[in-house]
N, C-alpha and C positions, 0 to 999 in steps of 0.2 A: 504493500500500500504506500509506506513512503517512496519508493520508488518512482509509481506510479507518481506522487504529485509532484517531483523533482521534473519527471519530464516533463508535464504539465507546465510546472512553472518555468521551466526550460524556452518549449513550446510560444509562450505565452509572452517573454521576455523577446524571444527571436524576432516575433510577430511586431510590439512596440519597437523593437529598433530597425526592422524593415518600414512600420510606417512614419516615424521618425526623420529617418532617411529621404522616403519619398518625401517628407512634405518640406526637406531643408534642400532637395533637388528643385521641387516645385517652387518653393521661394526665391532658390538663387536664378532660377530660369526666368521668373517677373522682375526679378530686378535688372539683371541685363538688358531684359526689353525692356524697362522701362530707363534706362542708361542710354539702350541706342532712342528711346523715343524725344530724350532730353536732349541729346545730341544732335538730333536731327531738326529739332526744335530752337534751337540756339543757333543751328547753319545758317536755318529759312530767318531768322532774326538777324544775323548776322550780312544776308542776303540781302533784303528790306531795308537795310541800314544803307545797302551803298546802293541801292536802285534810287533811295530817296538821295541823296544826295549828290549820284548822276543828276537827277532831274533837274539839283537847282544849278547845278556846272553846266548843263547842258542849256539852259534858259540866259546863263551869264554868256556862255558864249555865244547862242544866237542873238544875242543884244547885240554885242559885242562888234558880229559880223556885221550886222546888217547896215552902220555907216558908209565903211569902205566897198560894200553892193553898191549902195545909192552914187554912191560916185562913180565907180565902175558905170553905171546903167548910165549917169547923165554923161558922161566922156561918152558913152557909146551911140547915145540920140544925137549927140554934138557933133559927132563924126560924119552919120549920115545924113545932117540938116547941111551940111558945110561940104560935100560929095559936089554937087551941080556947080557949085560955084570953083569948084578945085578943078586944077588941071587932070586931062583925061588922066582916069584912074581903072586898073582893071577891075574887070564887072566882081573878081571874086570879094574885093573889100568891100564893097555895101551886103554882099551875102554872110560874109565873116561879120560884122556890125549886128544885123540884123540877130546874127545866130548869139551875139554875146549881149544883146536886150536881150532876147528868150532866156535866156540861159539864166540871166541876174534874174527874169523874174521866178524863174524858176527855182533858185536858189532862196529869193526870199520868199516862196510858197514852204521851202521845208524848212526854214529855218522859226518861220512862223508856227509848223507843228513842232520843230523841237523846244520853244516858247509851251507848249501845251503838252509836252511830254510828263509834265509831273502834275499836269491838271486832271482830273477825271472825265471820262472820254464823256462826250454829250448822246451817244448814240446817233445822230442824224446824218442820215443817207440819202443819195440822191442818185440818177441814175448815170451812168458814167461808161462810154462806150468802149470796148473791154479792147479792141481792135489798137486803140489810139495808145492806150496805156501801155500796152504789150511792145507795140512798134516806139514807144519813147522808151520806155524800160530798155530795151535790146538795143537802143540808138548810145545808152549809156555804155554800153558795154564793148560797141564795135570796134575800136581799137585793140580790144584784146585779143576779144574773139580773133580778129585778123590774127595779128601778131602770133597768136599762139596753135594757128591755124584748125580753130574748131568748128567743124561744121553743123550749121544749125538747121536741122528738119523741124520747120514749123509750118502748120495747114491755115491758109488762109482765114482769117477769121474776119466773119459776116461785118460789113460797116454799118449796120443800125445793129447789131447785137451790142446790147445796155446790160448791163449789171446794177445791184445797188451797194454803194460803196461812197467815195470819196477819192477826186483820181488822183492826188500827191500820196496822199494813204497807200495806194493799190500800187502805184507805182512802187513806194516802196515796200511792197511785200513780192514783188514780183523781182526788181532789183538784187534785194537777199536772197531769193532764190537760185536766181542767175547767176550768180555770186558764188555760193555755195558751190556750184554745178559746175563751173569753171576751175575755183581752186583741186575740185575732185580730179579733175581732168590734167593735172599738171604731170610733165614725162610721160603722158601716154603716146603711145605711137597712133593712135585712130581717135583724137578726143573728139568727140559728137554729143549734141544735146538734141533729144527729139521732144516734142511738144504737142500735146495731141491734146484736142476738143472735143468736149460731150459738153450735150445739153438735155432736156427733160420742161416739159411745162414750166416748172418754179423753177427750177437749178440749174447754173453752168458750171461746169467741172475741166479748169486748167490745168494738164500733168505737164510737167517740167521731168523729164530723165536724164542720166549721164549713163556714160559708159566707165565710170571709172570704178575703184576699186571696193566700193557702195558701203553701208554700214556694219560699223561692229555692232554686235546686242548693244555693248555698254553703250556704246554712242548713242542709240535708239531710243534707246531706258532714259538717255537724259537731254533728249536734244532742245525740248522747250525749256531745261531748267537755266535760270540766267545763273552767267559767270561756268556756265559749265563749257567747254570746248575741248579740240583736238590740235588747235592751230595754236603754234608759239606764239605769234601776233595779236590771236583772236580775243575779244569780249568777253565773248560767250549771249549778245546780247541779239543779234541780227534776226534771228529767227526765233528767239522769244520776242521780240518788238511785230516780226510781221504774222506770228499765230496769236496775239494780243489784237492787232489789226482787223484780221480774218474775221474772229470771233465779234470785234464790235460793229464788223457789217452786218453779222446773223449768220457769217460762214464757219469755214471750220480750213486750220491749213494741217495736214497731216502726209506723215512718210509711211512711204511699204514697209512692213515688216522685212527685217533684214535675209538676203536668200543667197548662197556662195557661188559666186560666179557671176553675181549681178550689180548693178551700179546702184543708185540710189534712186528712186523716183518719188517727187511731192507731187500733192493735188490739192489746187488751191479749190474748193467750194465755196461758190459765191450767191446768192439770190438773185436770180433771172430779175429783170426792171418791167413792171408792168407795161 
């Protein structure tokens, strides 16, 4: 009989310190997640910290710019008012004048958004022809594109097809894109971007593709997180600024899940313009 209750209490003992055990397993397991959840919480704070204070650097410097524009633009009106009366001048300097007013006003259309970079977006969209945006977007880029000879397959896109968006906005979510898809493409022997159009009643759907050496998971896992990159030079801000964009047209800008053997490809969704 004493036997018996020795193993009993044996038993009994064994039992409390396996559930003992499990429940100092179970503890230190909630504390580490709750270690990585403080940690993670402290980045995104940490994160927050310089997004806001990008915005007010970024506001100082669009101030900043915008003087030496206005004079740029009025040297540039001054040039072509003063053309007729100059001795014969080849026809290309009134076209170069011409193209550096667009350009200054174009400069201060985004410098005017990066002024409202740290403002909270108003939502208000309007319809904006997807065709004009695309061919200024890619007009940005032509010099590379040349230079680094990549060729660009893109389909015609309809001149009354309207999106609703904002076109320096859309512009610059398209520019990033481009952007990205270019850097991809550096040392390739065949660099190509193809660019293919869908539509549907309500939605148009822009893919931007490369051929280059496309994403890693991790890259995937964190491409809209800001300050995250792969590029020594990089942000990390480009394409969290234009899936920030997307989204306050009512779109969405999203990448392929990553596939070996294949480039990268985004797809900008936009809401069709009534």
């Amino acid at each position: 009989r004493r036997a018996e209750a020795e193993r009993r209490y044996s038993a009994d003992l064994e039992r409390a310190v396996e559930e003992r055990t499990r429940a100092l397993s179970d503890e230190m397991r909630e504390r580490k997640a709750t270690e990585q959840r403080l940690g993670a919480l402290q980045a995104d704070l940490v994160q927050a910290n310089k997004l806001a204070a990008l915005g007010q650097i970024t506001a100082g410097v669009a101030h900043e710019v915008n003087q030496p524009l206005a004079t740029i633009r009025l040297l540039a009106e001054n040039g072509l008012a003063m053309l007729p009366d100059a001795r014969p001048a080849p026809p290309e300097v009134a076209g170069n004048l011409a193209t550096i007013v667009r350009m200054a006003d174009r400069i201060g259309h985004i410098t005017a958004e990066l002024r409202g970079f740290a403002r909270k977006a108003t939502g208000r969209t309007e319809p904006v022809k997807l065709g004009e945006a695309f061919e200024a977007s890619l007009l940005l880029h032509a010099s590379r594109l040349r230079s680094d000879m990549v060729r660009v397959i893109a389909p015609p896109i309809p001149p009354d097809l309207a999106v609703m968006g904002d076109r320096i906005r859309l512009e610059q979510i398209l520019v990033n894109v481009l952007q990205n898809a270019q850097d991809a493409l550096a040392d390739r022997p065949d660099p190509q971007i193809v660019v293919t159009l869908r539509q549907t009643a309500e939605t148009v759907t822009l893919s931007i593709a490369d051929n280059g050496p496309g994403l890693s998971p991790e890259a995937a896992a964190k491409l809209f997180i800001p300050f995250t990159t792969t590029k020594p030079d990089g942000l990390g801000l480009g394409l969290v600024i234009a899936h920030d964009i997307a989204r306050d047209f009512g779109g969405s800008l999203r990448a392929d899940p990553p596939a070996p053997g294949q480039g990268a490809t985004f797809h900008l969704d936009l809401r069709r313009a009534p």
